[in-house]
N, C-alpha and C positions, 0 to 999 in steps of 0.2 A: 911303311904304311901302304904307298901305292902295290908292293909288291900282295900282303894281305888282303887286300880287297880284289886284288885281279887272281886267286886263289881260294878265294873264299865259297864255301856253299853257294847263297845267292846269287852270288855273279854271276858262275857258272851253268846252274840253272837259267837263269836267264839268256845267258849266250845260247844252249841250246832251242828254248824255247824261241828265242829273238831272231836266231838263226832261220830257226823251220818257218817262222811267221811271216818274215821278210821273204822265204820262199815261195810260198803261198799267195803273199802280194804280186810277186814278179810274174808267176803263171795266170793270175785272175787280170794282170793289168795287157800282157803277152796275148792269153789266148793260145798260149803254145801249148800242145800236149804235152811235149818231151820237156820242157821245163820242169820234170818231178821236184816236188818239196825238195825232198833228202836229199837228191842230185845238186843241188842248189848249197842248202844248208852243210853238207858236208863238207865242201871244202874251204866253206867261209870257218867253222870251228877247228879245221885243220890249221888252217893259217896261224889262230888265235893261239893254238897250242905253241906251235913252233914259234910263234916270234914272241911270246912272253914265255916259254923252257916252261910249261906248264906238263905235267907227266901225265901221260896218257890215263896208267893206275888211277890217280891223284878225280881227273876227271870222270872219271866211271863211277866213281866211289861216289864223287858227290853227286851224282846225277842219278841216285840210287831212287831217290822219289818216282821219278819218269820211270824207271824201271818198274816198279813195284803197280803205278797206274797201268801198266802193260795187262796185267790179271786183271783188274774190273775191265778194261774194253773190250778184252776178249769175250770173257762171261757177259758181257751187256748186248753180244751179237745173237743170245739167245732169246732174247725178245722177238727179233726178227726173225729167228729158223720158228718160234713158235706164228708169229703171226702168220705167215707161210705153210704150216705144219701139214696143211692137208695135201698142198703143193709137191712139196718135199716126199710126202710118203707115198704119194702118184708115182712117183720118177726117181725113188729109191732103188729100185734096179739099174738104172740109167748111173744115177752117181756115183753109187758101189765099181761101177763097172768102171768109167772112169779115174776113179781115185787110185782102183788095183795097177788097171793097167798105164796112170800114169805115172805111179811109183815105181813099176819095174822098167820102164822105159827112161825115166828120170835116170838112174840108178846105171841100168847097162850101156845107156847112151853117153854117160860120164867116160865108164870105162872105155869104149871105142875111139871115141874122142883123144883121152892119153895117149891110146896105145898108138893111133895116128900119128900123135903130134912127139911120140917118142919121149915122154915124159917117166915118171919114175912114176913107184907102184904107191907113193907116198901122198903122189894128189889125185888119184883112183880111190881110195879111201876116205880121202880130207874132203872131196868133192862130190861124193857117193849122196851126202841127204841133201846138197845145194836146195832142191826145191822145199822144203820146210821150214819151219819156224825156227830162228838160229838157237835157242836152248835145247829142243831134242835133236837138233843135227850135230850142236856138241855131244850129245848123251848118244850119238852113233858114232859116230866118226873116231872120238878119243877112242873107247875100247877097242876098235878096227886097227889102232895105231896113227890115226890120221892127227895132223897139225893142228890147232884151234885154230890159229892166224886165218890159215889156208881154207877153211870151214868156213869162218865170218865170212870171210871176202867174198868169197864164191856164192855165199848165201846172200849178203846183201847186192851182188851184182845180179843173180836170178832175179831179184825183189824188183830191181830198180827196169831191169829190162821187161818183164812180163809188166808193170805197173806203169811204164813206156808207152810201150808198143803195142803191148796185149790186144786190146779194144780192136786198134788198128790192125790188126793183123791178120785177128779175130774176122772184120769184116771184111777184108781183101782176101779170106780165104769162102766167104759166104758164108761163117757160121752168123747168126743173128739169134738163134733162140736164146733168149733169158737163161735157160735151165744148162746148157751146153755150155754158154760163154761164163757163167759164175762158176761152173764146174772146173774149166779150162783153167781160167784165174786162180781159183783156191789151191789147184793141186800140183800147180807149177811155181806159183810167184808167190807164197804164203800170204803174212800180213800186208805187207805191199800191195801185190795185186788185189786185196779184198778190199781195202781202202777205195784201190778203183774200181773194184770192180760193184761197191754202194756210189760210186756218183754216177753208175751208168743205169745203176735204177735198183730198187729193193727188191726184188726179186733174183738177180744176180748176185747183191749183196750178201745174201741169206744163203744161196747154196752156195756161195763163196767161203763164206764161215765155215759152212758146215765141210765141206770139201778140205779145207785148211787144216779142222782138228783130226777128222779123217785120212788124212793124209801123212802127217805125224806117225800117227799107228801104224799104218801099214807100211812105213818104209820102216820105220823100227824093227819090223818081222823080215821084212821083205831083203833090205839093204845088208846084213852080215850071210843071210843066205847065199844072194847070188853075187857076193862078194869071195867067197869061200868057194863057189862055183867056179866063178869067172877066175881065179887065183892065176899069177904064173907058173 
């Protein structure tokens, strides 16, 4: 009985939810930046997996709802790029501009990095779309030969750092413009960083978004090019 219920749809659901919420509590009670939610929340449903032998599989599957809420939040960010619109089409060369060049710098800075640290050609590829949304950096990365595993991780460590630090980093380097720092956010740290980069203000948020689905596309082109480039 106890085992059924600690496996069950609902539970599960809730442990994720229960998880991020009680994360959310800890950083609002903190005041800590780097408290991120998920940083938090993940290793509390880590735990939960491993001491009740609950399968990784098993959990994804039921957690399928959350997944599927993924699509309206994202499409619900175009409210925001429309309120913004006239903003947006000001500084449409600006963000274009950013999103190219920080997909090809995302992309080749991977590979340099490897090739430093002496790695194999195996997470060069797995790690090539790190800064996008983890369904199209699987939809790069496998056809490239890259690892899913190796892809997740990398992608939700991007998230977790840029949706960190970003802000911070952002200001110790003296960027402050609105339009600069949602660009910065969206075309590095995907979802993550857009999350923060709407509490830093709507304006951010919106070319954050837009930045985010922009950025997708263009490593999609970008990242087997100068992968097949950059080759051994």
């Amino acid at each position: 009985m106890f085992s059924e219920i600690i496996n069950s749809v609902p539970f599960l659901l809730l442990l994720t939810l229960g998880a991020y919420i009680f994360g959310v509590w800890v950083r609002t009670r903190s005041h800590i930046a780097m408290l991120n939610p998920m940083l938090i929340a993940i290793p509390i449903i880590i735990a939960v997996l491993l001491v009740f032998d609950i399968e990784p599989s098993h959990y994804i599957e039921s957690n399928r709802l959350i997944t599927f809420m993924l699509g309206p939040c994202v499409v619900a960010l175009g409210l925001t790029l429309y309120d913004h619109r006239v903003m947006i089409v000001r500084n449409l060369a600006a963000i274009a501009t950013a999103v190219v060049v920080g997909s090809v710098v995302g992309v080749v800075s991977v590979v340099l990095m490897c090739r430093w640290l002496n790695l194999d050609a195996l997470f060069e590829v797995s790690m090539a779309a790190k800064s996008v949304t983890l369904p199209i950096a699987l939809d790069i990365s496998q056809p490239l030969g890259g690892n899913a595993a190796i892809t997740a991780v990398s992608v939700a460590v991007c998230g977790l750092f840029g949706g960190i630090a970003g802000p911070s980093l952002l200001r110790l380097l003296g960027i402050r413009n609105p339009v600069a720092v949602g660009a910065a956010m969206g075309s590095a740290s995907h979802g993550i960083g857009t999350a923060r980069a709407i509490e830093e203000g709507a304006v951010q948020g919106a070319v954050s978004g837009l930045c985010m689905g922009l950025m997708g596309v263009a490593t999609a082109v970008v990242a087997p090019l100068l992968m097949q480039w950059l080759a051994r």
